[in-house]
C-alpha positions, 0 to 999 in steps of 0.5 A, spaced: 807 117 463 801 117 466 797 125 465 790 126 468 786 131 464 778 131 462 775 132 455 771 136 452 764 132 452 763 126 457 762 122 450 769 121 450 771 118 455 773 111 451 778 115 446 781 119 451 782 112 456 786 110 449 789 117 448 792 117 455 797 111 453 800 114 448 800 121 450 808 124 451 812 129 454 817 132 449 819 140 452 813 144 451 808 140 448 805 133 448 805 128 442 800 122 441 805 117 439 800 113 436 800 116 428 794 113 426 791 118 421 784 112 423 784 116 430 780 123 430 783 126 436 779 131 440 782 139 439 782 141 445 785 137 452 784 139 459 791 135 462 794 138 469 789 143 469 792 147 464 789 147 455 792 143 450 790 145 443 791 140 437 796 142 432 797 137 426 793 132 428 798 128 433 802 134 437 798 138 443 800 146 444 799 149 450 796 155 446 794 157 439 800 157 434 799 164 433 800 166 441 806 161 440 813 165 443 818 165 437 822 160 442 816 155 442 816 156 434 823 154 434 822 146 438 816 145 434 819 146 427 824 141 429 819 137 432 816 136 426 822 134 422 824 129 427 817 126 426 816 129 419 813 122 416 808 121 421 805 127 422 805 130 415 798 130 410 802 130 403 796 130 400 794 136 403 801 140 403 802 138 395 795 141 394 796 148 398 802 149 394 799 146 387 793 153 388 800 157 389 803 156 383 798 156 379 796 162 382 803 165 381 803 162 374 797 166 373 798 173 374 807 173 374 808 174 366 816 172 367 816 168 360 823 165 359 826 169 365 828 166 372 823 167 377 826 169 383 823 166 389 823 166 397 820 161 400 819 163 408 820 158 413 823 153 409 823 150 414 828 143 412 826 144 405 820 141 403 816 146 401 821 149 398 822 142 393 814 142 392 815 149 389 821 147 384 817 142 382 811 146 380 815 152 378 822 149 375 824 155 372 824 158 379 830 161 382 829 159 390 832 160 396 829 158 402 830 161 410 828 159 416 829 160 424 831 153 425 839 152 425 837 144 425 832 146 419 837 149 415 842 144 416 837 139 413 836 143 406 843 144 405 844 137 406 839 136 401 843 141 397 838 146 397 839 154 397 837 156 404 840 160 409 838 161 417 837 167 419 836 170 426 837 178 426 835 182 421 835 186 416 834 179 411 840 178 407 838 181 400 837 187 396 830 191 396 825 189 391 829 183 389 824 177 389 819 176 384 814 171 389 815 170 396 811 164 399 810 163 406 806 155 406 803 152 413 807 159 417 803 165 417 798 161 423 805 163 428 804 170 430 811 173 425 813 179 428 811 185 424 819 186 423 820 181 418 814 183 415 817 189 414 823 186 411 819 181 405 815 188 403 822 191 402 825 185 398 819 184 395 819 188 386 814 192 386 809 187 382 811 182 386 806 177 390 806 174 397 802 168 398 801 164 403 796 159 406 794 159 413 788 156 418 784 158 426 787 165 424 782 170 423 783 174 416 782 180 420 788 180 424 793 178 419 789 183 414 791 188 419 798 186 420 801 186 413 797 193 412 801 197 417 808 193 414 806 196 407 802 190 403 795 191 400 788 188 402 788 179 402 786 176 396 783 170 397 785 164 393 779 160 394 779 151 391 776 146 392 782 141 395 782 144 401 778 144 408 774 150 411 780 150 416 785 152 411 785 158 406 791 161 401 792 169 401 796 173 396 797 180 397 802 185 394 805 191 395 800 198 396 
């Protein structure tokens, strides 16, 4: 497929010529097929007019995740599972869930008790088994919007449930953590927010990771659903571009 589009600095030309030959269409999104983690594409393309910002090194989104409509959520999660090695960082996903739990195991006393965990967009299960490996005594249940992603944990024998109305399907304060890994850069309807501060103990924590979203903005949205201030977990494993928040309820 041959896409006309300009880079952002004429320096570019060359890698954009590469770049060209292997870009492809898939729905709403361009993909470099190339998967070289050598190659340091540019975050922003000009193709047939239109803005294309880089998401996961190697998957070009015609806006910022957080104006993503939910439908577009949907295509880009399975997106990323039918390219999941190839487009993956591990290292990067087993660091950011690595900060969580220590977190976790830092300010929840849980002692020889279950600890009961929602991991919110499970996506297909790996968060979720990144989580179980650092917290075992974890009681975890996974839910997501993606049937296809839903399918793919109950195939790895994984608790989750696909979800695509509310009210969640569990009692008020049941959870004792609720963690949300490489989601809350989408723009969650203030609904479902609503619903993990209700099924959410009392002293229990939200935590979750997120990057190109200003802290204000998030900040402000879980206030007006009921959860305190963020909390900002800082470590040095991870990049300017990311950081992970923890947050309660008020």
């Amino acid at each position: 497929m041959n896409i006309t589009f300009s880079a952002d600095t004429k320096s570019a030309h060359a890698m954009i010529h590469d770049l060209n030959s292997r870009l492809v269409k898939n729905g709403n999104f361009y993909i470099d097929t190339g998967f070289s983690k050598k190659i340091n594409n540019p975050h922003n393309l000009i193709m047939c007019g239109k803005k294309y910002v880089r998401f996961m090194d190697f998957i070009y989104l015609p806006q910022v995740p957080y104006e993503l409509k939910q439908s577009e959520v949907i295509e880009l999660c399975d997106i990323r599972i039918d390219l999941f090695s190839e487009i993956v960082n591990y290292e990067l996903n087993e660091n950011i869930v690595a900060c969580m739990t220590n977190f976790v195991e830092k300010h929840i006393e849980y002692k020889n008790c279950s600890l009961r965990t929602l991991d919110f967009g499970c996506g297909a299960g790996y968060s979720s088994n990144l989580i179980k490996s650092k917290l075992p005594r974890a009681n975890l249940i996974g839910i997501d919007i993606s049937k296809k992603a839903i399918k793919i944990a109950e195939v790895k024998k994984l608790k989750a449930k696909y979800v695509s109305k509310l009210p969640l399907p569990f009692p008020c304060q049941y959870f004792d953590v609720v963690f949300a890994v490489f989601v809350m850069h989408f723009n969650i309807d203030s609904s479902f927010l609503i619903e993990l501060h209700r099924i959410l103990k009392k002293k229990g924590i939200f935590i979750f990771n997120v990057y190109g979203v200003k802290k204000c903005m998030i900040q402000d949205k879980l206030r007006g659903c009921g959860f305190s201030d963020l909390n900002l977990i800082a470590s040095v494993c991870l990049s300017k571009e990311h950081r992970i928040y923890s947050c309660s309820k008020t």
